[in-house]
C-alpha positions as CSV (number, residue, x, y, z in Angstrom):
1,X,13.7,3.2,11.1
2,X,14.2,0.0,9.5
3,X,15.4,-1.5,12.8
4,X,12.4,-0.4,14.8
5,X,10.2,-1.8,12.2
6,X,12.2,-5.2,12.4
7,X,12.3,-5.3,16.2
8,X,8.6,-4.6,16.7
9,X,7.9,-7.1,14.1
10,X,9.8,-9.5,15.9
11,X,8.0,-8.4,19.2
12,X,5.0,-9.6,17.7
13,X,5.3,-12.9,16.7
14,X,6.9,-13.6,20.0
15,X,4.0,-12.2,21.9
16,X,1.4,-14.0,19.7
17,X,3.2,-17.4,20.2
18,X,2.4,-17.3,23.8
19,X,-1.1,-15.9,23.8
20,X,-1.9,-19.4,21.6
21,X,-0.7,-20.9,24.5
22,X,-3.7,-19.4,26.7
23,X,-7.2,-19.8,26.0
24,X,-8.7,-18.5,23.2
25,X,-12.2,-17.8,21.6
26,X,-13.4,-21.1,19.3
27,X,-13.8,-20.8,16.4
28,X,-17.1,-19.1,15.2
29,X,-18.1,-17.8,18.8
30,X,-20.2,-14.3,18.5
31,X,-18.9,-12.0,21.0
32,X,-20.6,-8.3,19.6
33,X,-18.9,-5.6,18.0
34,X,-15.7,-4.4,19.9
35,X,-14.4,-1.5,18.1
36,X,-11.4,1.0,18.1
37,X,-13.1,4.1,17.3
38,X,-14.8,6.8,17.8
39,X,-12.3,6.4,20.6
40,X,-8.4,7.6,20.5
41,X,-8.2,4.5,22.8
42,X,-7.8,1.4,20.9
43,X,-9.4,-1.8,22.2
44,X,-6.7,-4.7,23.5
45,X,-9.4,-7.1,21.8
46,X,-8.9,-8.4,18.6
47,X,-11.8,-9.2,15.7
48,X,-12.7,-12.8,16.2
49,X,-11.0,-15.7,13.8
50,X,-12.3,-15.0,10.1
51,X,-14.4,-11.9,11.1
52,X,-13.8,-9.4,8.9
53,X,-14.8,-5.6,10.5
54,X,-15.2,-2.1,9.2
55,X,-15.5,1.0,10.8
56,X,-15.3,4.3,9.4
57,X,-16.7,7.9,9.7
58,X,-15.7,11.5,9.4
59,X,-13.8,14.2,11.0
60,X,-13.7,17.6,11.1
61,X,-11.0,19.7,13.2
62,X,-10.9,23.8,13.6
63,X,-7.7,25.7,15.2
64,X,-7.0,29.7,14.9
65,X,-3.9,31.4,15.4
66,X,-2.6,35.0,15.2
67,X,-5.5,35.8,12.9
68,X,-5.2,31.9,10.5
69,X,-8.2,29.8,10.4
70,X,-6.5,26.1,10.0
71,X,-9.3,23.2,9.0
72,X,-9.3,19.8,8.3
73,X,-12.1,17.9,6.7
74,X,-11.5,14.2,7.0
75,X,-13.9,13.1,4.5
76,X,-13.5,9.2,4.9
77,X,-11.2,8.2,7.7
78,X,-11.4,4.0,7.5
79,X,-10.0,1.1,9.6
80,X,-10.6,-3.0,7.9
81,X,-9.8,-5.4,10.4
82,X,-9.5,-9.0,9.7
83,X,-8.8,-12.0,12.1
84,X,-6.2,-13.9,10.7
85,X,-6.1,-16.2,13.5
86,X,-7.0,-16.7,16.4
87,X,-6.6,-13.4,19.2
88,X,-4.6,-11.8,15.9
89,X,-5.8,-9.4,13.6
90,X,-4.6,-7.8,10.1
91,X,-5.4,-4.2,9.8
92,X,-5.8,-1.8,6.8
93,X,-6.4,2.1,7.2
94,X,-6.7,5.1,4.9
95,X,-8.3,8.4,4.8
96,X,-9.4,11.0,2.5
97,X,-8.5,14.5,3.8
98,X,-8.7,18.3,2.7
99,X,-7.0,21.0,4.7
100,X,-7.7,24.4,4.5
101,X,-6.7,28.3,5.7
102,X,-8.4,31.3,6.2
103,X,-7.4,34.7,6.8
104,X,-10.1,37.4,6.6
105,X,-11.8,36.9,3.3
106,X,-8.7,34.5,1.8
107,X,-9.5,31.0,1.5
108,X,-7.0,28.7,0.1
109,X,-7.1,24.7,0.2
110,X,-3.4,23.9,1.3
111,X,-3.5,20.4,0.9
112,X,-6.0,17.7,-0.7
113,X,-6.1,14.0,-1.3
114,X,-5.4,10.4,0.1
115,X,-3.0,10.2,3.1
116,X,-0.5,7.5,3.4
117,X,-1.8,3.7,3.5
118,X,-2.0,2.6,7.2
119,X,-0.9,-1.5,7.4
120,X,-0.7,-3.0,10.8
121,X,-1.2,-5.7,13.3
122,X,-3.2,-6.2,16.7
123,X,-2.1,-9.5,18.7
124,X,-4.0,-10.6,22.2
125,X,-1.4,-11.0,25.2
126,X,-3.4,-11.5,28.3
127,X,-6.9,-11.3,29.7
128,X,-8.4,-9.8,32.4
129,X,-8.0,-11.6,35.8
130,X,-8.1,-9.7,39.0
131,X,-5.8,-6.6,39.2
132,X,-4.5,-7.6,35.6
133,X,-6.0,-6.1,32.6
134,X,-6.9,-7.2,29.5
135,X,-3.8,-6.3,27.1
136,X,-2.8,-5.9,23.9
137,X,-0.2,-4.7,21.1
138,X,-0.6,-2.8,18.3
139,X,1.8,-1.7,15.6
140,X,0.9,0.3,12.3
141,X,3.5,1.1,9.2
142,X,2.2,4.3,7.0
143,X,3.4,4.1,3.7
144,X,4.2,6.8,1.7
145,X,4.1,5.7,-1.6
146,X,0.4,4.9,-1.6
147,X,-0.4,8.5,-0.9
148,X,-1.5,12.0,-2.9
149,X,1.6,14.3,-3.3
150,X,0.0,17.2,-0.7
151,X,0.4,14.3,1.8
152,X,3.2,11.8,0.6
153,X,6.3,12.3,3.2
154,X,9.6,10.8,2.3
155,X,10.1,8.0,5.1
156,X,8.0,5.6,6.2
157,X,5.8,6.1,9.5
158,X,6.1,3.6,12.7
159,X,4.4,3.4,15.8
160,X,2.9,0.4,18.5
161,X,0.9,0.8,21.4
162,X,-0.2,-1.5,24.2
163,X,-3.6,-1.5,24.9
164,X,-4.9,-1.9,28.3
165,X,-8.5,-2.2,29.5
166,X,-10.0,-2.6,33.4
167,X,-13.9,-3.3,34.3
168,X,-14.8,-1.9,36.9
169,X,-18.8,-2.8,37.3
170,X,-21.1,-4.2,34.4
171,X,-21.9,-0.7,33.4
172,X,-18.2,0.8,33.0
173,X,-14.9,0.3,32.4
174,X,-11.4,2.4,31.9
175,X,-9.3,1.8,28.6
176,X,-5.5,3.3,28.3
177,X,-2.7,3.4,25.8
178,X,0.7,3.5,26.5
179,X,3.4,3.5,23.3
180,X,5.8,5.4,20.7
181,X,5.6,7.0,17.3
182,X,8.0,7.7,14.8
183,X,6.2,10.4,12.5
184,X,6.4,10.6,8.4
185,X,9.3,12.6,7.9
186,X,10.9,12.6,11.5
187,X,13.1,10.4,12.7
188,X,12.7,12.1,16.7
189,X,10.2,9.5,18.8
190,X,7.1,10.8,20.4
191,X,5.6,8.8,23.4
192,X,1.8,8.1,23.0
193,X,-0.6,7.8,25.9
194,X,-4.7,8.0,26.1
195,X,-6.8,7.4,29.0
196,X,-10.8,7.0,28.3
197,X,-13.4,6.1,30.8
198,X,-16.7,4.5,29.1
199,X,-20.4,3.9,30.7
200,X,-23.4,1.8,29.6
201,X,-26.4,3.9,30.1
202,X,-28.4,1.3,28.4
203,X,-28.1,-2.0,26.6
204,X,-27.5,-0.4,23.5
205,X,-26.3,3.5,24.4
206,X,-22.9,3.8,26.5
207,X,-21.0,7.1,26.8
208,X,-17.4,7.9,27.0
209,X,-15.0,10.6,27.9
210,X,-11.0,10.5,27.6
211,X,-7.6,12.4,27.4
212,X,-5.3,11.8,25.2
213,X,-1.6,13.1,23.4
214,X,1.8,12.6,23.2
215,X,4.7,14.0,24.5
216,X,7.8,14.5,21.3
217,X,11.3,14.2,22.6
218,X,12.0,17.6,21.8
219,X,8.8,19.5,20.8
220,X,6.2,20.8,22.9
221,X,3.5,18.1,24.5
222,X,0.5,17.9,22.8
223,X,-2.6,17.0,24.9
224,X,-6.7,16.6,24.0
225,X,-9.7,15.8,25.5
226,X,-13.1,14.5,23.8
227,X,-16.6,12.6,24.5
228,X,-19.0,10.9,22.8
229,X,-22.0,8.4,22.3
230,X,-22.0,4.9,21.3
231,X,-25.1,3.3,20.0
232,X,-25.4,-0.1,19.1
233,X,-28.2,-1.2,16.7
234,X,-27.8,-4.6,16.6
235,X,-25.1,-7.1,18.1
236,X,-22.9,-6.3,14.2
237,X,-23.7,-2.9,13.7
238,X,-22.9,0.5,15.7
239,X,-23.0,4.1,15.6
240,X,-20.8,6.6,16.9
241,X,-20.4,10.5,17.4
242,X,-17.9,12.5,19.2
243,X,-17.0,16.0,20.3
244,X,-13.7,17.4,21.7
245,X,-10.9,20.3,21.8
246,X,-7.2,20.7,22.4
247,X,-5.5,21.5,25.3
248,X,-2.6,22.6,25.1
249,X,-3.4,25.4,22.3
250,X,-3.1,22.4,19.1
251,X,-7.0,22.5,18.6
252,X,-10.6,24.6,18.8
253,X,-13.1,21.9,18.1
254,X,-13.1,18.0,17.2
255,X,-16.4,16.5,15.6
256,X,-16.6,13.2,14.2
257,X,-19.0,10.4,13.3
258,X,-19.0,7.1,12.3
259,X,-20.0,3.7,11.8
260,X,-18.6,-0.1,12.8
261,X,-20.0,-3.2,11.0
262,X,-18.8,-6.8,11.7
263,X,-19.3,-9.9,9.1
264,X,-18.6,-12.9,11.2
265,X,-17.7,-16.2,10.1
């Protein structure tokens, strides 16, 4: 684990030493709100230079099974994004979850509390010219030291993901994720992809629709589906909700919503 960690680490820097090489946004420029929810997409962008950026929101999932109602209530699910430098971003993540069971008239909470402290990085490689997309890298530690007992694993989580995105006409565009994940507690790799589709039905209202999952080395694949609305009330400030379901049997329902708010320099 400590190797990967090293490696992508290493990764990083290399690929942010040649994107300063390219062009990049001056300092103080206001591009809008580009955010990485409500979608399982992330955005190749990064927060502007000195813009700091948070989006959070709440999530509820439902599953049942041979006669078990399995819940989860994400109560506060945040992402803080700060640009460090130029087309590079620090990122901080936490959520506050409960999970439940039910089974006839039994209800039980199974598990309550803070889940492990997400810390991470987003670097700019290339932007979109012609066939090639905008892209990015992502990589995200979860530490388990930081969290409530009913969620602290004993290893430290890993994963990266590049981050493509294509436009296709002024209104729409196509996002995708390609990458790896080395869960809390398991040291087996699962392979990450999402694939979301996003339309502007006016200036300030755009829609989306995407798949999403992973496929574990030796487990079985795990694939989702969910869509939502985007609105954006002003050029710092935007609002999100989503609905979705599992499937490959993981998952009954998804809802979630949330907000993004951006403090420029």
């Amino acid at each position: 684990m400590k190797k990967h960690i090293l490696l992508i680490f290493c990764f990083v820097l290399s690929l942010y030493s040649q994107a300063q090489e390219s062009t990049v946004v001056s300092e103080g420029t206001t591009l809008g709100i580009i955010t990485d929810r409500p979608t399982a997409s992330a955005s190749p962008t990064s927060v502007p230079f000195k813009t700091f950026q948070i989006e959070t929101g709440g999530l509820y999932t439902s599953q049942k099974n041979r006669g078990i109602k399995t819940e989860l209530l994400n109560f506060n699910n945040t992402l803080l994004r700060y640009g460090l430098l130029n087309r590079f971003e620090l990122r901080l993540s936490w959520a506050v979850s409960e999970n439940r069971e039910t089974q006839g008239e039994n209800y039980s909470v199974v598990g309550s509390g803070f889940e492990p402290l997400g810390v991470g990085a987003k670097v700019e490689i290339a932007e979109e010219k012609g066939l090639l997309p905008d892209i990015g890298l992502l990589i995200n530690m979860s530490l388990p030291f930081l969290a409530s007992k009913d969620y602290q694993p004993e290893t430290t989580g890993v994963s990266f993901r590049f981050a493509f995105s294509h436009t296709i006409n002024e209104k729409s565009g196509i996002s995708y994720n390609l990458g790896a994940e080395w869960s809390d507690d398991s040291p087996e790799v699962a392979y990450i992809y999402t694939l979301s589709y996003g339309y502007g039905i006016t200036d300030k209202l755009s829609a989306y629709g995407e798949l999403y999952g992973n496929f574990p080395r030796k487990d079985k694949a795990i694939h989702n589906w969910d869509a939502g609305l985007i609105y954006l009330l002003n050029s710092n400030l935007q609002l999100d909700t989503t609905i979705g379901t599992g499937l490959s049997g993981n998952q009954d329902l998804l809802l979630s919503a949330g907000f993004s708010y951006s403090i420029p320099n």
